[in-house]
C-alpha positions as CSV (number, residue, x, y, z in Angstrom):
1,X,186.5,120.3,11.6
2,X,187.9,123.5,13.2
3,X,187.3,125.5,10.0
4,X,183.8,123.6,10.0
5,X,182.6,125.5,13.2
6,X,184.3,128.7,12.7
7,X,182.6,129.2,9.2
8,X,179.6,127.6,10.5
9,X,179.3,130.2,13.7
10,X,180.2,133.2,11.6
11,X,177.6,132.8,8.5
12,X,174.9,132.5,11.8
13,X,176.2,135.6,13.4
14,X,176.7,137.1,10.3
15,X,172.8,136.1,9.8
16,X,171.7,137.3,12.9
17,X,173.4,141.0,12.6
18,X,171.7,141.7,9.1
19,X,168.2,140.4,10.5
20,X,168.5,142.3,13.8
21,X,169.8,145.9,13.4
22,X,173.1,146.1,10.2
23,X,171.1,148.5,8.3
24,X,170.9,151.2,10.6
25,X,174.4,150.5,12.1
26,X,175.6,150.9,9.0
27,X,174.2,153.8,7.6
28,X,174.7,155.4,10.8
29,X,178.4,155.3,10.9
30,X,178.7,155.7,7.3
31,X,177.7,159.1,5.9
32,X,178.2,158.5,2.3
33,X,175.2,156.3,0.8
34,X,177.0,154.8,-2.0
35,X,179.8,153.4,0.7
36,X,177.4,152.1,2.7
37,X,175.6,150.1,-0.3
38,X,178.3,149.3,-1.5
39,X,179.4,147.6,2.1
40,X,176.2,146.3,2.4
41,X,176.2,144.2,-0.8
42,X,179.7,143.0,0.1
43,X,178.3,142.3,3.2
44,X,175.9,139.7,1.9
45,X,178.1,138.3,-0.3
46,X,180.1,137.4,2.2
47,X,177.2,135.8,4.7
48,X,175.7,134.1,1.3
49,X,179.2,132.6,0.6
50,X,179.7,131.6,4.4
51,X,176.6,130.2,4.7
52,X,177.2,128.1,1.3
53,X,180.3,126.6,2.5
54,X,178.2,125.7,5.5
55,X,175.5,124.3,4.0
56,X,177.9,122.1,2.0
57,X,179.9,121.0,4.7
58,X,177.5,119.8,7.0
59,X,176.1,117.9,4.3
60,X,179.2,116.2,4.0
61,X,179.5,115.8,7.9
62,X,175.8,114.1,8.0
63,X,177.1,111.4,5.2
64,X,179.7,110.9,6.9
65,X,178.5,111.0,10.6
66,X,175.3,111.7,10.9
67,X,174.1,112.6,14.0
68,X,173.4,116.8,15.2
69,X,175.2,117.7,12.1
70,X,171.7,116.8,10.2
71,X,170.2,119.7,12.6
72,X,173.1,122.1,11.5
73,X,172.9,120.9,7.9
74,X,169.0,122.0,7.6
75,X,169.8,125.3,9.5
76,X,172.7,126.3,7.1
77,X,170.2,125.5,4.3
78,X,167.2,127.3,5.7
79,X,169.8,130.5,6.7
80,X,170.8,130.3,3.1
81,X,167.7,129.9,1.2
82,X,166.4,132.9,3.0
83,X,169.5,135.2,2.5
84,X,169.4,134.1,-1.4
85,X,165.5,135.3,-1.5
86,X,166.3,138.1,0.0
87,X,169.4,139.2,-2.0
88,X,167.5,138.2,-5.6
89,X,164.2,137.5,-5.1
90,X,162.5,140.2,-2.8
91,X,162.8,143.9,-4.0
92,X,164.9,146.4,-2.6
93,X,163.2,148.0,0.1
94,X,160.4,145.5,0.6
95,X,161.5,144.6,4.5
């Protein structure tokens, strides 16, 4: 259950950093553009995987208790679906 919330808080913060300002954070810290790509893909690899564990989990947590963990299942699903459009679907650059 502890794992649960950790993973579940850090794919939403990690969600909340690349919609609010990661981009320039990053590329203002990092002066070589193929590091900070190269970081940045990582980056949502990570929040994609995160948030897939999440998803999963609360799934498993609204079988088995029902309850808010419905509310956090449709969130991690909604937080993932969007970070899977718009790592494959939407073209770089587009946002």
């Amino acid at each position: 259950m502890v794992l649960y919330k950790v993973n579940f808080v850090f794919a939403i913060v990690l969600f909340i950093l690349t919609v609010t300002y990661r981009n320039e954070a990053v590329y203002a810290i990092v002066s070589n553009i193929q590091h900070a790509k190269l970081f940045l893909t990582i980056w949502n690899w990570i929040m994609l995987v995160s948030l897939l564990f999440s998803s999963i989990q609360s799934l498993f947590f609204v079988s088995r208790y029902g309850g808010v963990y419905y509310l956090l299942s449709v969130l991690a699903i909604v937080l993932l679906l969007f970070t899977a459009f718009g790592m494959f679907i939407m073209p770089r650059g587009t946002i």
